[in-house]
C-alpha positions in Angstrom: 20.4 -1.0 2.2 17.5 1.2 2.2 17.1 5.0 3.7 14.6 3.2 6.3 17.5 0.8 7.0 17.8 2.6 10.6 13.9 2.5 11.0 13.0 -1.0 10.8 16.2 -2.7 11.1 18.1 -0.9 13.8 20.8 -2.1 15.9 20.2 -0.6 18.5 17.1 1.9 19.8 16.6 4.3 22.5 13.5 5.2 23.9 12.5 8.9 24.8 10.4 9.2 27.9 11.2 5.8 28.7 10.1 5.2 32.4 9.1 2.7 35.1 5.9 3.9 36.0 3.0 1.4 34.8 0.2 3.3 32.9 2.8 5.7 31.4 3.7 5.1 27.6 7.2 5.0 27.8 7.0 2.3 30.1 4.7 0.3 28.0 7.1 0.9 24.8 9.9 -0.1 27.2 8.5 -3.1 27.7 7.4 -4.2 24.5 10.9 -3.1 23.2 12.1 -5.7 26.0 12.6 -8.7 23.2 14.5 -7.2 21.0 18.0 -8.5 20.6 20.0 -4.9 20.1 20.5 -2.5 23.3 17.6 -1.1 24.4 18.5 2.8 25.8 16.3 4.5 28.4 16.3 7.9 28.5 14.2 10.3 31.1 15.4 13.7 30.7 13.5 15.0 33.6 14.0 12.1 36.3 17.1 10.4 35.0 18.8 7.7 37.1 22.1 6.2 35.3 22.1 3.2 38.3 18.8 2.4 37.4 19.4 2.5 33.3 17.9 6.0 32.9 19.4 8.3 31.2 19.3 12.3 30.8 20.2 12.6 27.1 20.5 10.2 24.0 24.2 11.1 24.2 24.7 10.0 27.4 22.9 6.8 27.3 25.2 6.1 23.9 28.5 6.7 25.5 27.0 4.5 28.5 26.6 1.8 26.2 29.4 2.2 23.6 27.0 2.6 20.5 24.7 5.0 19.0 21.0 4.1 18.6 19.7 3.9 14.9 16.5 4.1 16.0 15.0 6.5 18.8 11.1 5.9 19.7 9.5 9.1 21.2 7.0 9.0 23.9 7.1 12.5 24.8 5.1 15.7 24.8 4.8 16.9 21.4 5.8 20.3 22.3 9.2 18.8 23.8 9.6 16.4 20.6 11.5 18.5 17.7 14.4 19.6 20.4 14.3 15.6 21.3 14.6 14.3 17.7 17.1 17.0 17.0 19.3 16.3 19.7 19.3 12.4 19.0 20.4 13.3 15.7 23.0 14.8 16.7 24.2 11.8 19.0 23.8 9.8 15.9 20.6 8.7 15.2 19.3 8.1 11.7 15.5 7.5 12.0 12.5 8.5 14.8 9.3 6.7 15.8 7.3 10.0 17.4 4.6 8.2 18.8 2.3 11.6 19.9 -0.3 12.7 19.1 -1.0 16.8 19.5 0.8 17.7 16.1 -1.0 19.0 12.9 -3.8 16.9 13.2 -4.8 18.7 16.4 -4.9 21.9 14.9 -3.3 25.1 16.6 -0.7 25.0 18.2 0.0 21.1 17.1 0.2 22.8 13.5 3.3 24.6 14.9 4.6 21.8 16.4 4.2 19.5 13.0 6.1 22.4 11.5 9.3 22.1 13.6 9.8 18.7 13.7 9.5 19.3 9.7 12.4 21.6 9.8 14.4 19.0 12.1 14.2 16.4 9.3 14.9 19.0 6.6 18.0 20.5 8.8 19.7 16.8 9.8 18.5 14.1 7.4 17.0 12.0 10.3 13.5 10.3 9.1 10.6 9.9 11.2 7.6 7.9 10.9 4.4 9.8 12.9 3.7 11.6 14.7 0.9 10.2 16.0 0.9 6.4 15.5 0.7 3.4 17.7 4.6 2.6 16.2 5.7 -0.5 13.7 6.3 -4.2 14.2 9.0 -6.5 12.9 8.7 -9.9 14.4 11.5 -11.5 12.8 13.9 -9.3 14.5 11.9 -9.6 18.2 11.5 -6.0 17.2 8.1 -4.7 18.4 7.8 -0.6 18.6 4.3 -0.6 19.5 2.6 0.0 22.8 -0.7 -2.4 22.0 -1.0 -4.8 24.6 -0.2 -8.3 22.5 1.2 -7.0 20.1 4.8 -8.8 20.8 2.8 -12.0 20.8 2.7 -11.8 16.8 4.5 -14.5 14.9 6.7 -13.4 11.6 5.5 -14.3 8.7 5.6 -13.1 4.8 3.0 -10.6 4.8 3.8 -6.8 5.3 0.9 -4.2 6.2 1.6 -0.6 5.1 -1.7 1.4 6.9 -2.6 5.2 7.1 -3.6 4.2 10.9 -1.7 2.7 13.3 -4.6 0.9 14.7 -6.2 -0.7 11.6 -2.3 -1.6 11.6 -2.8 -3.6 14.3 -5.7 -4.7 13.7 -4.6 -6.5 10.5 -2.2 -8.0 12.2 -4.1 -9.9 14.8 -7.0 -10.3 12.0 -4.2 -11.8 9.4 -2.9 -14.4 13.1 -6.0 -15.3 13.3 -5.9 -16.4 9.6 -2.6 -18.0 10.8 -0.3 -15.9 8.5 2.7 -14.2 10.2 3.8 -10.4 10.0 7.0 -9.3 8.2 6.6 -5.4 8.6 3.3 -4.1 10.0 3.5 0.2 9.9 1.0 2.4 10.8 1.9 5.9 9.5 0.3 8.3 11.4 0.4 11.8 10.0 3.0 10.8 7.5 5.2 14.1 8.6 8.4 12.2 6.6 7.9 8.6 5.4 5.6 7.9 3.5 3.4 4.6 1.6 5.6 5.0 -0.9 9.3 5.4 1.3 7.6 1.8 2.8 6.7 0.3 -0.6 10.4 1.2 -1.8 11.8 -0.4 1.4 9.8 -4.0 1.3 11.4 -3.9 -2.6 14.1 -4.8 -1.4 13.4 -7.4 1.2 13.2 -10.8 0.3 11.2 -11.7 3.1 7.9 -10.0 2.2 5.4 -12.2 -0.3 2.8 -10.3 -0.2 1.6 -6.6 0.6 -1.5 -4.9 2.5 -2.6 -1.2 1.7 -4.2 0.7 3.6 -4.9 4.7 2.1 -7.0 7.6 3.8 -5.3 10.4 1.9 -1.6 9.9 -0.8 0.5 13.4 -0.5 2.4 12.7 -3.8 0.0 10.0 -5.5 2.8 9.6 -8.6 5.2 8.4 -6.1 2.8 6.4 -4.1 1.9 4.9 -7.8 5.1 3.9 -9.4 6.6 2.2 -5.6 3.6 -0.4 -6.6 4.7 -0.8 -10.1 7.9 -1.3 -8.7 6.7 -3.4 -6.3 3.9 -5.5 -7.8 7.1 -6.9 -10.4 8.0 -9.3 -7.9 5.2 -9.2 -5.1 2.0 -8.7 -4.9 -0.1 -5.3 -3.4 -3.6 -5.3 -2.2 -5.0 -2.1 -1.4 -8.1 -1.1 0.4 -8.9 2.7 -0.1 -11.1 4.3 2.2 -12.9 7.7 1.7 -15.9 5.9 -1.1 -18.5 8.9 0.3 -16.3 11.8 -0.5 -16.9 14.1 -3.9 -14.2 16.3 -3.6 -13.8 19.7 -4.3 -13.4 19.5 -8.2 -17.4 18.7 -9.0 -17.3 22.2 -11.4 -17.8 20.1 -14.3 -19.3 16.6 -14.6 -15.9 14.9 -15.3 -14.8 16.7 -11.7 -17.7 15.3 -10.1 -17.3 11.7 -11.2 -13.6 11.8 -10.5 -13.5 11.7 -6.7 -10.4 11.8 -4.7 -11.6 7.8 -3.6 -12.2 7.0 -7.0 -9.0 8.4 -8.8 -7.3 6.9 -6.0 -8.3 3.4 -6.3 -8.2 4.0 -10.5 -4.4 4.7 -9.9 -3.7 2.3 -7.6 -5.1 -0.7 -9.7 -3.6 0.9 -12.7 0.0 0.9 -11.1 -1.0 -3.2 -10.7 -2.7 -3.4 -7.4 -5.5 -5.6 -6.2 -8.1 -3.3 -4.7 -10.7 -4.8 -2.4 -13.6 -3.0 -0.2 -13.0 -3.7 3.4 -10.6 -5.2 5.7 -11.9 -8.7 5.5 -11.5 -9.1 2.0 -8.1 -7.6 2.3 -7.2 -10.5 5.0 -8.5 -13.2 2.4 -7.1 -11.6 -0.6 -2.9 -11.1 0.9 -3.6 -14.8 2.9 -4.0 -16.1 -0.4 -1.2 -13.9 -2.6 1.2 -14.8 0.4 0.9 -18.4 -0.3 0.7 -18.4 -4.2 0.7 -16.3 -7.2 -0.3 -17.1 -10.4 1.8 -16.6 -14.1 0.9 -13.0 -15.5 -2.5 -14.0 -17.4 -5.2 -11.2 -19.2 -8.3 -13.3 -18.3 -7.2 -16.7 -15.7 -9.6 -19.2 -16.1 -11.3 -21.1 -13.4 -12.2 -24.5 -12.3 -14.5 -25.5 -9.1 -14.9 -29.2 -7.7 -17.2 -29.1 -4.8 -18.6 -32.3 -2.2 -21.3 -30.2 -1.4 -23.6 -28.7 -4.4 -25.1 -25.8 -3.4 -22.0 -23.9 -1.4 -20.4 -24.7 -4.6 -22.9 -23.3 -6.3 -22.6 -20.0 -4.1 -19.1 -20.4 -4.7 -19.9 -20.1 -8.4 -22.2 -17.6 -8.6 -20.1 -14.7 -6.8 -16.9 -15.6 -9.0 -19.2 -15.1 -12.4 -20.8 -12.1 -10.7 -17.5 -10.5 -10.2 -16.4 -11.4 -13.8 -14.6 -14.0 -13.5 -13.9 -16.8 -16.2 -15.9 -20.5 -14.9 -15.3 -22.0 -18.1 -16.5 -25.6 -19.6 -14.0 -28.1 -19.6 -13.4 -29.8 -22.6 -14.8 -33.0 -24.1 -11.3 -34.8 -22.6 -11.7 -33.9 -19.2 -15.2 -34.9 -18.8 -14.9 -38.0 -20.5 -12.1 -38.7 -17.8 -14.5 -37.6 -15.3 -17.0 -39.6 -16.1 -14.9 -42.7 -15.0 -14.3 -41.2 -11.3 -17.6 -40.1 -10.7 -21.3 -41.1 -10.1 -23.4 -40.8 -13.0 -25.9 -38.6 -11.2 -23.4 -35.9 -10.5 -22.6 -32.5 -12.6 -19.4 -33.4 -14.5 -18.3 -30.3 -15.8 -17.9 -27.0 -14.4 -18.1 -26.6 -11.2 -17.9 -30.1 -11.1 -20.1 -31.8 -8.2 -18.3 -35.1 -6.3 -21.6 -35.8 -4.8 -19.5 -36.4 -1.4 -16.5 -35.6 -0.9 -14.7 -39.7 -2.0 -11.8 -41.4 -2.1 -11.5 -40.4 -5.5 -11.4 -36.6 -4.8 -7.1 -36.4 -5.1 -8.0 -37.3 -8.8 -10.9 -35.6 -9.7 -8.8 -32.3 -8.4 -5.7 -33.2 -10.8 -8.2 -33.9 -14.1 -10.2 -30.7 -13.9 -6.7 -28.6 -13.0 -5.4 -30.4 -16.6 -7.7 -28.8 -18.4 -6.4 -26.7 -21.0 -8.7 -23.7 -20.0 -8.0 -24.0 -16.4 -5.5 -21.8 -14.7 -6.3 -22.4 -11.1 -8.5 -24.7 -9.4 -10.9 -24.4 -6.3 -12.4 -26.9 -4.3 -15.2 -26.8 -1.6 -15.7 -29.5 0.7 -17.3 -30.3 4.2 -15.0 -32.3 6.9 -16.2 -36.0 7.0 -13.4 -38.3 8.3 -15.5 -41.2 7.7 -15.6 -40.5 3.5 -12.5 -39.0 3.1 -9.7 -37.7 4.7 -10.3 -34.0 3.0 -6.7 -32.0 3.5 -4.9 -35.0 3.1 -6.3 -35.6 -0.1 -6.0 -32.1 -1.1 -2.1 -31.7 -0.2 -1.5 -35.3 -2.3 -2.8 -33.6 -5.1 -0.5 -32.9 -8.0 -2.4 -30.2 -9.5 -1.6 -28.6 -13.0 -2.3 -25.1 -11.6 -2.6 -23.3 -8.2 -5.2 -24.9 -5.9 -7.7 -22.9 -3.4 -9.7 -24.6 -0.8 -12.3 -23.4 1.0 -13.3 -26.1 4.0 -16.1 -26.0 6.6 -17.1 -28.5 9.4 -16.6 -28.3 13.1 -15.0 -25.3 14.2 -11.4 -26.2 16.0 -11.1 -29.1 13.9 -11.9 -26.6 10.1 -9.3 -24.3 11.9 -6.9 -26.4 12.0 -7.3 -28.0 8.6 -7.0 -24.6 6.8 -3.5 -23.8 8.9 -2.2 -27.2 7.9 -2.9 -27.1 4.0 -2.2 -23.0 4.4 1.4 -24.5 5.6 1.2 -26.8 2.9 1.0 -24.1 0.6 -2.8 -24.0 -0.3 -4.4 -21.1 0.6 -7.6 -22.3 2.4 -11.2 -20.0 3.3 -13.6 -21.0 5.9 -16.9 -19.6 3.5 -17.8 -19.6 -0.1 -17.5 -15.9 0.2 -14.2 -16.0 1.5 -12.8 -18.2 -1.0 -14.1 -16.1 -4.1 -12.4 -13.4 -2.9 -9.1 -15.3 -2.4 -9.8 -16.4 -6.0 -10.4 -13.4 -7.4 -7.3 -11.8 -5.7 -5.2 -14.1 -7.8 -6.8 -14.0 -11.1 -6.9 -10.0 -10.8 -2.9 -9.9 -9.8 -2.2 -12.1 -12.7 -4.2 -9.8 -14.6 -2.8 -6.3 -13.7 1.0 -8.0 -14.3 -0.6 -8.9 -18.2 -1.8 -5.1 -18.2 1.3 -3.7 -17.5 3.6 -6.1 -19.4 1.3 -4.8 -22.4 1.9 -0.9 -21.6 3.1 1.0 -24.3 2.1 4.7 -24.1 1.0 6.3 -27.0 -0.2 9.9 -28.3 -2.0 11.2 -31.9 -0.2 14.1 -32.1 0.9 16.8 -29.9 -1.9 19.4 -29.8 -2.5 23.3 -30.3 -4.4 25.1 -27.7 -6.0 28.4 -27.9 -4.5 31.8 -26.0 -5.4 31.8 -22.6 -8.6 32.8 -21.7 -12.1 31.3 -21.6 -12.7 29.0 -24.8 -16.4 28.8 -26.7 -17.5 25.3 -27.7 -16.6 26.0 -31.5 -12.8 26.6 -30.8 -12.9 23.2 -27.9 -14.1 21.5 -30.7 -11.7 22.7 -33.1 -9.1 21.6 -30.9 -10.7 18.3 -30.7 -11.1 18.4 -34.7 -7.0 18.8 -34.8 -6.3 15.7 -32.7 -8.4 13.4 -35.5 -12.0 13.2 -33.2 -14.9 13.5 -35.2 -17.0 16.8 -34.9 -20.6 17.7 -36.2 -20.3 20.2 -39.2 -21.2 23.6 -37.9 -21.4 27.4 -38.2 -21.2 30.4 -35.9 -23.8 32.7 -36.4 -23.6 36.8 -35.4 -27.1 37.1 -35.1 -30.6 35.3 -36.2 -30.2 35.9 -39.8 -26.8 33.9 -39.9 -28.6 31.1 -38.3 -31.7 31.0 -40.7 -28.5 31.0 -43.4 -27.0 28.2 -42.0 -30.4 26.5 -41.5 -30.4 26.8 -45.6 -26.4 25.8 -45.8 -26.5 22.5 -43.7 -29.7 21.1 -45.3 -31.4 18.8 -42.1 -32.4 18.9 -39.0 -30.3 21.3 -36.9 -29.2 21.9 -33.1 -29.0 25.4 -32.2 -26.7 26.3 -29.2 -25.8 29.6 -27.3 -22.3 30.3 -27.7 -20.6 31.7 -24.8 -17.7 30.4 -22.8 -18.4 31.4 -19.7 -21.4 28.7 -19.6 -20.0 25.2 -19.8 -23.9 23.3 -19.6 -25.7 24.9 -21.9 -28.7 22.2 -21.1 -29.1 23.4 -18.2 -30.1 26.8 -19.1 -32.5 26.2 -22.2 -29.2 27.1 -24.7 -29.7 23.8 -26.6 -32.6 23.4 -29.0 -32.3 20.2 -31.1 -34.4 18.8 -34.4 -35.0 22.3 -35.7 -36.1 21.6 -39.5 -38.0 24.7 -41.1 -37.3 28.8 -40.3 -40.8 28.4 -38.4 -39.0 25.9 -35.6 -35.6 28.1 -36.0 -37.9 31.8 -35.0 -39.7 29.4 -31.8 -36.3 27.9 -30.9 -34.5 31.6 -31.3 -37.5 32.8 -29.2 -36.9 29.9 -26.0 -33.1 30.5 -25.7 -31.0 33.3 -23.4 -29.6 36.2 -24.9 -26.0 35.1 -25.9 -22.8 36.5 -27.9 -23.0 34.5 -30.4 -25.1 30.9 -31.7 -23.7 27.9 -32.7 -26.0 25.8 -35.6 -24.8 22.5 -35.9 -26.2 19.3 -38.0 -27.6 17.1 -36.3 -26.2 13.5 -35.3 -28.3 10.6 -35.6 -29.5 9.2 -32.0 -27.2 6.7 -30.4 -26.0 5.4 -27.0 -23.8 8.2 -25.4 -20.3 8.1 -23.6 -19.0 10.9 -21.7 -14.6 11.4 -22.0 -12.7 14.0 -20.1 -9.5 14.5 -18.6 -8.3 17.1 -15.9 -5.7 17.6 -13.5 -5.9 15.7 -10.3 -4.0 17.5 -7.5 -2.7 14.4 -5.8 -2.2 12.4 -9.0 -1.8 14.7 -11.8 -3.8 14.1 -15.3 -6.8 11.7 -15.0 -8.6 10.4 -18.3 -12.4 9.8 -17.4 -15.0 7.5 -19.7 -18.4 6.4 -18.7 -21.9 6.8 -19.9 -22.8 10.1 -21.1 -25.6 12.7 -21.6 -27.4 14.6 -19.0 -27.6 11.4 -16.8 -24.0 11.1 -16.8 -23.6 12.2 -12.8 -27.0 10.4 -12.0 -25.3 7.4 -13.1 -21.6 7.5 -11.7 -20.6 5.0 -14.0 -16.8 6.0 -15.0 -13.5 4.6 -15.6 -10.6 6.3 -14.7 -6.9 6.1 -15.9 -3.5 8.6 -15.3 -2.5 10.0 -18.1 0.0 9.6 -20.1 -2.3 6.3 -21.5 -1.5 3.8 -22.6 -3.0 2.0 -25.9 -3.9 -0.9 -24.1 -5.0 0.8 -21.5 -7.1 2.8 -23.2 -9.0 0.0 -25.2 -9.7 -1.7 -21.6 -11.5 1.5 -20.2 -15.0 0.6 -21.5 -14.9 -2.9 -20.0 -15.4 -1.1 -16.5 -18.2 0.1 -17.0 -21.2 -1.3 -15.5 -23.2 0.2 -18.7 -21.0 -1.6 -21.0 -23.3 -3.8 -22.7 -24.8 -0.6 -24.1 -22.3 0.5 -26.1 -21.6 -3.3 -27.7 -24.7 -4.1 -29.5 -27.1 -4.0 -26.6 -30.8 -3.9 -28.1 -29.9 -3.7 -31.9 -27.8 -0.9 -31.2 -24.9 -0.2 -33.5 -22.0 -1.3 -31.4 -18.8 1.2 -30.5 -15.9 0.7 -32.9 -13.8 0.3 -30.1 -10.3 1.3 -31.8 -11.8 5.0 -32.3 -13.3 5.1 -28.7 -9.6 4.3 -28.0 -8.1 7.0 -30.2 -10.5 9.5 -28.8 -9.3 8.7 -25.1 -5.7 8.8 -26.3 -6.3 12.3 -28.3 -7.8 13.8 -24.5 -4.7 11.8 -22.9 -2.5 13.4 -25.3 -3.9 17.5 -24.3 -2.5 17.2 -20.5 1.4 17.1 -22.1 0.4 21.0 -22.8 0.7 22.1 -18.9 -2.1 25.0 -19.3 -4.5 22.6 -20.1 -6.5 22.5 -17.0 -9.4 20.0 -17.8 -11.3 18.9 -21.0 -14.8 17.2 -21.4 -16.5 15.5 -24.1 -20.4 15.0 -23.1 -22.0 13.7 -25.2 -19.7 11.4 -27.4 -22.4 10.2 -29.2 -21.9 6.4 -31.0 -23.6 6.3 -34.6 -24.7 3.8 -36.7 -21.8 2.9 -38.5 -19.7 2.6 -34.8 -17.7 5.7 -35.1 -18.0 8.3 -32.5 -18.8 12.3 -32.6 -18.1 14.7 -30.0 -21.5 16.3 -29.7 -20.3 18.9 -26.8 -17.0 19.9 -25.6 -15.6 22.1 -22.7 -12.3 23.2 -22.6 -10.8 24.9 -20.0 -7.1 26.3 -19.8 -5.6 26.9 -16.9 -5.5 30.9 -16.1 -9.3 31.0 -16.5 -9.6 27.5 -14.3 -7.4 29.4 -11.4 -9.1 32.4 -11.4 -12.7 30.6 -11.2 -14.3 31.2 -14.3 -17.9 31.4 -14.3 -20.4 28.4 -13.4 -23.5 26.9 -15.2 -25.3 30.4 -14.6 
């Protein structure tokens, strides 16, 4: 039994406000309470009638009825709502639905009001879920504490929806009916005063009933939390998670790691690393839990997938977006097709996707050879309803596939409907588009995925590090710190004055970058402190000449040119440490091409980082480029992983990490900022 036990499994509930006015909320809420198999209390504290059911206090309408209510739903003012809840506490409630809105989210005096129902949950234990939300549903208990019109009307099913909003709540809900999957838990959260996505998550662990989660996030108070009820979670059923906020920057853009790391992108970073399937709006998320509700597939790093399709080119579309998202279409071996051959036409594609032609009586057989394939792990099929060649979900439910099986059918409208809730029943999850039923596939392959990530997580560290007092830190002593933890460095002096640079001009024996060396500018660039291919004293003077007046100069040797990463790590205040790669240099914000992990990382984790990036190709061998040794790229994002188990580290940046031409990396520049200068705001760019 669960601390949300009382919430969403009550034995009994009273209503607050309940009335028999039509129009009012409490008498909607009454009456969609009405099917719900437990006592139902009214209570009306300002026109109670006991003859008529209506009750004065929770107390009263307990002793009336000989129990307590687990559960009381408020519909009333939010200025009357903390004495409400507390009082129902006291007659023995353990959990509140505060349905009102007027609380922090309305600002002045609703701030107030938020902060006393706080204190009632703090003084007697009781949780609430609100205030301000449309309520929950539970249609396998008849329980529906919801005032949407329909909303008792939903069928149960194995599919739970944990949503920020109580309306895209219901909204998934009707949208997943339509798709004809039922509703285990559906909760909209509201302001999220008390339970939270991760109280939820904790509570469908342990119900044997749910199959298959949808997320919905606007904001995570405690992201940790939020991120380990999905590991926990994701062990036996699947998440899918749809994270809203992609135009928001956040407040942390002070370096270029903070800009890249935006509250949606950490979020959706942490959330796929804890094993969820993220998708980008609520459709996919509809396909993508329709499909994990019905199947799942064994834990697998890269699934492979085979296509058989009646009709060629919305196969072909069907093909195209799996590729384009990265998935695996592999050939099929020289077995397959020779067993192919002997089922199909010899004008037809007999490999992968495989094309029937028309859909044939044959179908049931071509389906089971391709799924046999050793490099097939599920198999899709597209195919148009025609009665008259084939008898398309029959032949698809005879099938006895090696590996899960997705169809996605078209035809007539009521009679395609239909189809895809009879082989759903059967077990097959089934789309109505080509678009539809990539994404289905692609929900599958990346669950199986995230469950081989996270089998394969071992975290990991080079070394515990050293960092400098407290204070602002140069570049020589970031780099220092860098040097300690085993990441590669430029050989370099610090230089008093000109004539200590025209020394180590003579000392390091090349071509030379000459910096300004002050801490309180992090992008040198940016202000002309960065001259690079200085040979002779002549270039040094002109150099000397361009640059600010600084402190101090920093003359480095100079790297050979190569692609460029940027790494950093800082503190994310919802989700603690963050490690950041993507491609590097002055362009690095321009682009927005970043992977992002929570720290402590992981090995494995670590090595997968560059595969995100849309710029990969440019650090493997793109163009005759040397490619990126890839197990020092993954020592370097350890060695920055490693730097946040010091808490006054407040963020670190390497940009560029240049690759050279024998794959190693070198950290070209490096900011590091501790955590008493960081608070206190430090200077900017200048």
């Amino acid at each position: 039994m669960t601390s949300l036990q009382p919430l969403f499994a009550p034995r009994a509930v009273a209503v607050l406000g309940a009335s028999a006015t039509p129009g009012k909320l409490g008498a909607a809420m009454t009456a969609s309470l009405a099917s719900f198999l437990g006592p139902v209390m009214k209570v009306n504290a300002g026109r109670p009638d006991p003859d008529q059911g209506f009750f004065p206090t929770v107390a009263e309408a307990a002793a009336a009825h000989g129990t307590a209510p687990d559960l009381v739903v408020s519909c009333i003012p939010a200025a009357a709502t903390a004495g409400a809840v507390r009082e129902a506490a006291a007659a023995g409630a353990g959990a509140a639905l505060v349905c009102a809105g007027g609380f922090a989210e309305a600002g002045g005096a609703g701030a107030a009001h938020q902060h006393a129902l706080t204190e009632v949950v703090r003084d007697t234990g009781i949780r609430v879920l609100g205030p301000n939300t449309s309520g929950f549903l539970a249609p396998h208990l008849r329980l529906t504490a919801s005032f949407v019109p329909g909303a008792a009307d939903l069928e149960p099913g194995p599919v739970a929806i944990v949503a920020a909003s109580g309306g895209v709540n219901h909204a998934l809900a009707f949208a997943l009916a339509e798709a004809g999957v039922g509703l285990r838990l559906g909760v909209g959260l509201g302001n999220g005063l008390d339970v939270t996505q991760a109280d939820v998550l904790n509570h469908l662990a342990e119900d044997d009933g749910v199959r298959a989660v949808a997320l919905h996030v606007e904001t995570a108070a405690d992201g940790r939390r939020l991120t380990e009820a999905i590991r926990r979670l994701t062990d036996c059923v699947p998440v899918v998670a749809l994270v809203v906020g992609r135009s928001d920057i956040g407040d942390f853009a002070r370096s270029h790691t903070g800009a890249l790391a935006t509250s949606w992108r950490v979020t959706r970073a942490a959330l796929r690393q804890a094993g969820a399937v993220l998708v980008d709006d609520e459709r996919d998320l509809v396909d993508a839990v329709t499909a994990l509700s019905r199947i799942r597939l064994p834990a697998h790093p890269r699934a492979g997938v085979g296509l058989v399709t009646a009709q060629a080119g919305p196969g072909l579309l069907l093909a195209d977006d799996l590729r384009s998202h990265g998935l695996q279409v592999p050939p099929l071996v020289e077995r397959t097709v020779k067993e192919l051959r002997e089922l199909l036409p010899a004008l037809t594609y007999q490999n992968n996707p495989v094309d029937t032609g028309r859909p044939s009586p044959t179908l049931t057989q071509i389906v089971e050879r391709v799924s046999e394939d050793p490099g097939i792990d599920i198999t899709a099929v597209y195919g148009l309803l025609e009665p008259t060649a084939v008898d398309l979900p029959a032949a698809l439910a005879a099938a006895r596939t090696a590996t899960p099986l997705v169809a996605v059918v078209g035809g007539p409208v009521e009679q395609a409907r239909q189809t895809r809730r009879e082989l759903g029943e059967a077990g097959i999850p089934c789309a109505a588009t080509p678009t539809s039923g990539s994404t289905m596939v692609r929900a599958l392959v990346e669950d199986a995925a995230a469950r081989a990530r996270l089998a394969a997580t071992d975290v990991t560290a080079p070394g515990t590090p050293t960092l400098p007092p407290p204070g602002p830190v140069d570049e020589h002593t970031a780099k220092g710190v860098l040097a300690d933890l085993g990441i590669r460095t430029p050989v370099r002096r610090v230089c008093a004055d000109a004539a200590a640079a025209h020394a180590a001009l003579d000392e390091l024996d090349g071509p030379v970058v000459v910096k300004i060396l002050d801490a309180e500018i992090l992008h040198k660039t940016e202000v002309g402190g960065v001259q690079v291919g200085i040979r002779t004293h002549e270039e040094l003077d002109q150099a000397l000449d361009r640059m600010p007046a600084c402190p101090a100069l920093l003359v480095e040797h100079m790297a050979p040119t190569g692609p460029e990463l940027i790494v950093g790590v800082r503190r994310d205040p919802v989700f603690g440490p963050v490690v950041a790669l993507g491609a590097g240099g002055t362009a690095a914000e321009t682009l927005g091409d970043v992977s992002l992990r929570l720290a402590p990382l992981s090995a494995n984790e670590a090595h997968t980082m560059l595969d995100d990036l849309a710029t990969r190709e440019m650090f493997l061998g793109a163009r005759g480029e040397a490619p990126v040794d890839r197990a020092r790229l993954t020592h370097v994002l350890l060695a920055l992983s490693s730097l946040t188990a010091d808490e006054a580290m407040a963020e670190c940046e390497i940009n560029p990490l240049r690759v050279l031409p024998d794959g190693d990396v070198v950290a070209l520049d490096a900011v590091l900022l501790l955590r008493d200068s960081w608070d206190q705001g430090g200077s900017d760019d200048a």
